[in-house]
N, C-alpha and C positions, 0 to 999 in steps of 0.2 A: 411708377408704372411697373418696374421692374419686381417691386412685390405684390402687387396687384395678380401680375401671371404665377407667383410661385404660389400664392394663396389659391387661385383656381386650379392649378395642376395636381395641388394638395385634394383638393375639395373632387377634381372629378376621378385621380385614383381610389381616393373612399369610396364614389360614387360608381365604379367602375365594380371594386372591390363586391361592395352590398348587391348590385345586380348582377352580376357574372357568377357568384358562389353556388346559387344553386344549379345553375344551369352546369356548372361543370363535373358534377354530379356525378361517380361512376357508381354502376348497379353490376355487381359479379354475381355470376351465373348461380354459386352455393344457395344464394338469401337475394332472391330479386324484389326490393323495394318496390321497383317499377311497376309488378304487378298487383301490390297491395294499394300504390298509389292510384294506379286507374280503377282498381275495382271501389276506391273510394267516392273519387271524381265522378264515375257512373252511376254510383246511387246518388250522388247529390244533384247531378242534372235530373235524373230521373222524378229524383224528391220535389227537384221546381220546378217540374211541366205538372206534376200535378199539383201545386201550389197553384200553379197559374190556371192549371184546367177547373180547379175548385174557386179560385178569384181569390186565393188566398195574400196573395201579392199585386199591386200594379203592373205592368207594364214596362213602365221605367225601369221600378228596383228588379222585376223577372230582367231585363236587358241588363244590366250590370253586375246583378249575380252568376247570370251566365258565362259573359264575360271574362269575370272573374275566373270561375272555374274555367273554363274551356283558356285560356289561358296558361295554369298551369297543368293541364294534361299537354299542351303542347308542347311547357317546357322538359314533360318528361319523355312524348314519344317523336318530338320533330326532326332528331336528327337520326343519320344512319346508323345501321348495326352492325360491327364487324365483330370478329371473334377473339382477338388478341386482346389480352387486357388492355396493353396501352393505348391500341386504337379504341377499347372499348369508352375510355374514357373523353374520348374525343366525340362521342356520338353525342355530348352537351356541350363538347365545346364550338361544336363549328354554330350552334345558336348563340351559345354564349359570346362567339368572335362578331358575329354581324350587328348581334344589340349593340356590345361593347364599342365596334366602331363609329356606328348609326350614333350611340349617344353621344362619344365627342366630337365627331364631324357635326352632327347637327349640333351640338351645345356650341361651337366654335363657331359655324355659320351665322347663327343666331344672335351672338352676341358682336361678330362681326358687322354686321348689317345694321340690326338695332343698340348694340351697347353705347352706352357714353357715363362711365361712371361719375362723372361729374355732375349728373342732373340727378333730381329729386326723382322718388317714385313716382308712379303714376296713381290717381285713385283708383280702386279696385275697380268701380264702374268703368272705368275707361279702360282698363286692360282685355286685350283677347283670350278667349277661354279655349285651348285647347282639348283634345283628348288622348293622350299621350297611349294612354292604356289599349284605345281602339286601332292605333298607330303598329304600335308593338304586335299586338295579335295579328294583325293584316300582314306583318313581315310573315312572321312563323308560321302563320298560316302557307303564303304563297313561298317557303322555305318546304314545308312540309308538301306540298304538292308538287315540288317539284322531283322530293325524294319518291311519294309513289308514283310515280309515271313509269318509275324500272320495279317497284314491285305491286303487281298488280292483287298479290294473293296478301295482302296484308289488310283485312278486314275490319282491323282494328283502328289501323289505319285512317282507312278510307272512312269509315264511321264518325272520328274524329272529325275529320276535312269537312263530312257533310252534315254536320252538326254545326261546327264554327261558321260555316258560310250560311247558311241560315240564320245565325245570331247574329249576322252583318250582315242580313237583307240581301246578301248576295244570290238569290235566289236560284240563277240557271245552274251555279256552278253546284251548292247544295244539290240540286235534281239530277246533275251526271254522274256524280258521285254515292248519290243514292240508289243509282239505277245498276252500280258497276257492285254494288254490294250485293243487292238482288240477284242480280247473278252468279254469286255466289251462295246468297245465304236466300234462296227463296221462299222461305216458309216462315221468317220474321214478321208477325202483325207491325210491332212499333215500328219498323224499317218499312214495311211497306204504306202503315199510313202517314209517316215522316215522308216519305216520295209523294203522294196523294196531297199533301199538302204543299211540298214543293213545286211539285206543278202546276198548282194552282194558283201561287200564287206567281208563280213566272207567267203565269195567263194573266196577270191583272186583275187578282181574285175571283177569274172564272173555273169555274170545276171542270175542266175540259173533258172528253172521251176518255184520254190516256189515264187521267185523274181519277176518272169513275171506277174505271178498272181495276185499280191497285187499291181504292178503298175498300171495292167492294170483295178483294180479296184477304184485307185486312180484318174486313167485317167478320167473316165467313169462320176464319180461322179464332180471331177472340172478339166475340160480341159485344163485349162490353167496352172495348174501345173506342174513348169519348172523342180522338180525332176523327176517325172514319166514321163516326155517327154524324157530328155535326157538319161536315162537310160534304155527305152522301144527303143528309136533311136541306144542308144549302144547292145542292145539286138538284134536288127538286123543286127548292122555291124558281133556282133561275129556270125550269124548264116549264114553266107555268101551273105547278103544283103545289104551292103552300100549302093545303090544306094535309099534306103528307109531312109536311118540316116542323108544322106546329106542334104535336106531340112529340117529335125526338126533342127539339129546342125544350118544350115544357120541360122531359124529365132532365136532360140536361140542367138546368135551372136550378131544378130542387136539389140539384147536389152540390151548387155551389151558395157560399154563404150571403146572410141578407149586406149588400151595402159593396158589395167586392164587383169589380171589372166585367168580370166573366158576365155574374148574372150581367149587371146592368148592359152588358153588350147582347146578351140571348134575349133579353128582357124586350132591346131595339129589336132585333130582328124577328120576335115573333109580334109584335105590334106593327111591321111591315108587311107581315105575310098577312096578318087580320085586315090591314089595310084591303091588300090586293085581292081578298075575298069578301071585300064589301060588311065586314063585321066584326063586333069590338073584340076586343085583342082579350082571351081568358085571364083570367085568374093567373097566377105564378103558384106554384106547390111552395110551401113553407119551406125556407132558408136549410141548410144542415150550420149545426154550428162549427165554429171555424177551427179547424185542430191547433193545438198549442203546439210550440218549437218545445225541444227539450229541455228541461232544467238544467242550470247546475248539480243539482244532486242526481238528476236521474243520467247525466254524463258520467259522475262519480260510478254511476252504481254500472253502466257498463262497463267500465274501466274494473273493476272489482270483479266483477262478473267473471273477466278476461282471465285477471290473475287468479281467482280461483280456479278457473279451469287450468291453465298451467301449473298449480300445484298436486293436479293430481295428473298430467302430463310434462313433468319437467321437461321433457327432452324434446320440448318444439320449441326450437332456434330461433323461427320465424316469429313465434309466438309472443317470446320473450323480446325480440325486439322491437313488435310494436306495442308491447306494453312500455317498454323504457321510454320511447317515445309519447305513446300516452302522460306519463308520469310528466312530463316534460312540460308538455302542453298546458297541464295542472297544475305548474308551478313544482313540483315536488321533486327535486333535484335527487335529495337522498335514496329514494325510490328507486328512481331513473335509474342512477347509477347500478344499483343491484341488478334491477333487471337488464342490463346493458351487461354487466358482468357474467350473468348467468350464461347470456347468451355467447360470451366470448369463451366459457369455459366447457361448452358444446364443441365450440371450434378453435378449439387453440391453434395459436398461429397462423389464424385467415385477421390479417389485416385490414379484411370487408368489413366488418362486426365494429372495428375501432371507427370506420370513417364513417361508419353510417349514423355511428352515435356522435361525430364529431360534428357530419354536415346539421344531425338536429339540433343540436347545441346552439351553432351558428342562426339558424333560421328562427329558434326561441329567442334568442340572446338581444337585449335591447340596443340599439345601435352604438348608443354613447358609456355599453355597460365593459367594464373592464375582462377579457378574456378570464373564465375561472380556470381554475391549476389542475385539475381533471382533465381540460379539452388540452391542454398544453404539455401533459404526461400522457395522453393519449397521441397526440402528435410525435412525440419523444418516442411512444411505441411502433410508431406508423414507420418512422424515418428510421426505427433501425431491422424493422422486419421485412421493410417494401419498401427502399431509398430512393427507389425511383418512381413509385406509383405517383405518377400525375395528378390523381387530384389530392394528394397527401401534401404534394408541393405547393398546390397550388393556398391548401388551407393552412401549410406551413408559412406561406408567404403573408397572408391575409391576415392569420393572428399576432407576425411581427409588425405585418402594419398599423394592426389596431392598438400594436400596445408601445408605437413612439418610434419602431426600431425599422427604419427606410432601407435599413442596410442588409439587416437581414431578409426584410423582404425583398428586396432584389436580387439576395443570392440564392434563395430561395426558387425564382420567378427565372432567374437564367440559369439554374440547374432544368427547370420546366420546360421552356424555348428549346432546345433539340428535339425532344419528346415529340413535340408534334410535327404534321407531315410539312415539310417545306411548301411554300407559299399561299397555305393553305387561310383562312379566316381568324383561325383560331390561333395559328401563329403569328399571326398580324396583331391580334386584339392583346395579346401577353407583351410582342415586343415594343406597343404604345404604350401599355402600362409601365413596362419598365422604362422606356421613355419620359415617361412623364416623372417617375421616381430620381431620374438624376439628376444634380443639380445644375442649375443654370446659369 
């Protein structure tokens, strides 16, 4: 029994390790990550509303793509922002501290109740099918909402919140959240017909008054907005007007592909509306065909694209390191390295340039793949430029754990433990991991 528990203590410090890393994350003010990270995450939500708006996707995989994403935009903007590096670094930690505990209190409760190592599996049919993933985002989420409630001008913010509450059916909260943004940013079509939908659908997918409103101010402003079209069109079939809905529904149609969600859901409801006027439902406008995802080569060829521009711009910092990053993502380490280089020799002596290549490393790096001697000379640079930068400690700890050495990562992880604020989350979630590191 007694190795039983050393084996799990083993297994959920890894486990703590792989999920706590990015979240500890620090972005300094020189080279902010964070803002290339969301302006990514924003075109990719962006990219699958209209995947979905075109039926290019189901339903499902839209619901878990989103997910996905909105996910880690949360791990990048859900915690607060102060201005001292070392608190800076904590604006990931205190997410990172609540998963961290969330996962061994609940991994401990869990096997408390149900474990009995001594019995065989269960068959896969017979096992319960959790969602761990929809679990995690519901924390961060209501993590995140609790930090905007003190700032109300964070836009970005709030945009977040009411975007993820929507992707979790969470409907009223999506609509308040959407309504506090408006009031800030009143002249946004997609924000105001994101509101227009969320109140619609907190009505029980009725287009309420309030709902008409904000479409039809959405409409006004860009026309071609395929949500305030079809939900201004449903707004007339429920007011006893189909014959007004079946033209928006047709051309909507024709822009999505033959065999996809969309249509076939426009497809129902304008054969409702012919219903309700006593005559047969038209024709559909011919299919658009379905746009293709990117290649591999045509990934290649933005990534080239990048660094050609940077050769005739050497001196963009920013530039260079998300090309290193790129490289990365492409397998092409040698690359990486250069352009991680470049950019360090922009900034000599900012220690941000070393971690930012190191937490990519970590995130590429295959779990069971041995730390490379660049992330670990790069560490070497960290510890003697910024001995105390917290998250250098924290990656300093993390690559002696990956590589056998308990010890070093310990002292690594209780050089960290002062760093953070007393009795805070984040220092709760470091001093169980080093808990769980010593022996027993």
């Amino acid at each position: 029994m007694n190795l039983l528990l050393l084996v799990l203590a083993g297994v959920i410090v890894v486990t703590l390790a792989v999920v706590l890393a990015p979240l500890l994350r620090r972005r300094g003010a020189p080279v902010d990550a964070r803002q290339f990270d969301r302006a990514v995450y924003r075109d990719q939500l962006g990219e699958l509303d209209r995947e979905v708006a075109q039926g290019l996707i189901g339903a499902e995989e839209a619901q878990a793509a989103r997910l996905e994403i909105q996910r880690r935009l949360l791990a990048v903007d859900a915690a607060p922002g102060e201005a001292a590096p070392t608190v800076r670094a904590g604006r990931s930690l205190m997410l990172a501290g609540v998963l961290g505990l969330l996962l061994v209190a609940g991994a401990t409760g869990i096997y408390a109740r149900l474990g009995a190592p001594g019995m065989p599996d269960l068959p896969l049919a017979a096992r319960a099918v959790a969602d761990p993933e929809r679990a995690e985002m519901e924390r961060a989420m209501d993590a995140l909402r609790d930090r905007l409630r003190g700032e109300p001008d964070n836009i970005e913010g709030w945009l977040l919140y009411a975007r993820s509450s929507a992707a979790l059916d969470r409907w009223a909260e999506s609509r308040d959240a959407y309504r506090h943004v408006i009031e800030k940013l009143p002249d946004q079509p997609e924000v105001l017909a994101a509101l227009g939908e969320a109140e619609t659908m907190t009505a029980s997918g009725m287009v309420t008054p309030a709902a008409e409103l904000v479409l039809k101010a959405a409409l006004a402003k860009d026309p071609a907005n395929a949500v305030a079209r079809y939900y201004l069109a449903l707004a007339d079939a429920q007011a006893g007007a189909p014959d007004k809905a079946i033209p928006v529904w047709l051309a909507l149609a024709g822009a999505a592909p033959e065999g996809s969600p969309m249509r076939a859901e426009l497809t129902r409801r304008i054969a409702e509306a012919s219903q309700a006027l006593g005559k047969p439902a038209p024709p559909l406008p011919a299919a658009q065909p379905a746009e293709m995802p990117p290649s591999p080569e045509m990934i290649k060829a933005m990534v080239a694209q990048l660094a050609e521009r940077l050769s005739r711009e050497p001196n963009d910092a920013a530039g260079w390191l998300r090309l290193g990053r790129s490289y990365l993502v492409l397998h092409e380490p040698a690359k990486s390295a250069d352009a991680y280089d470049r950019a360090a020799s922009l900034r000599p002596g900012d220690a941000e340039v070393a971690l930012q290549e190191v937490a990519a490393q970590f995130e590429t790096l295959p779990r069971d793949a041995p730390v490379p001697e660049r992330v670990k000379m790069l560490l070497q640079r960290i510890a003697a430029t910024a001995p105390d930068n917290p998250e250098g400690l924290w990656y300093q700890g993390l690559a002696a754990l990956r590589g056998g050495d308990r010890q070093t990562a310990a002292a690594a992880w209780t050089r960290l433990l002062p760093l953070l604020p007393p009795g805070s989350d984040n220092r709760a979630a470091v001093q169980n991991a080093l808990d769980l590191l010593r022996p027993r």
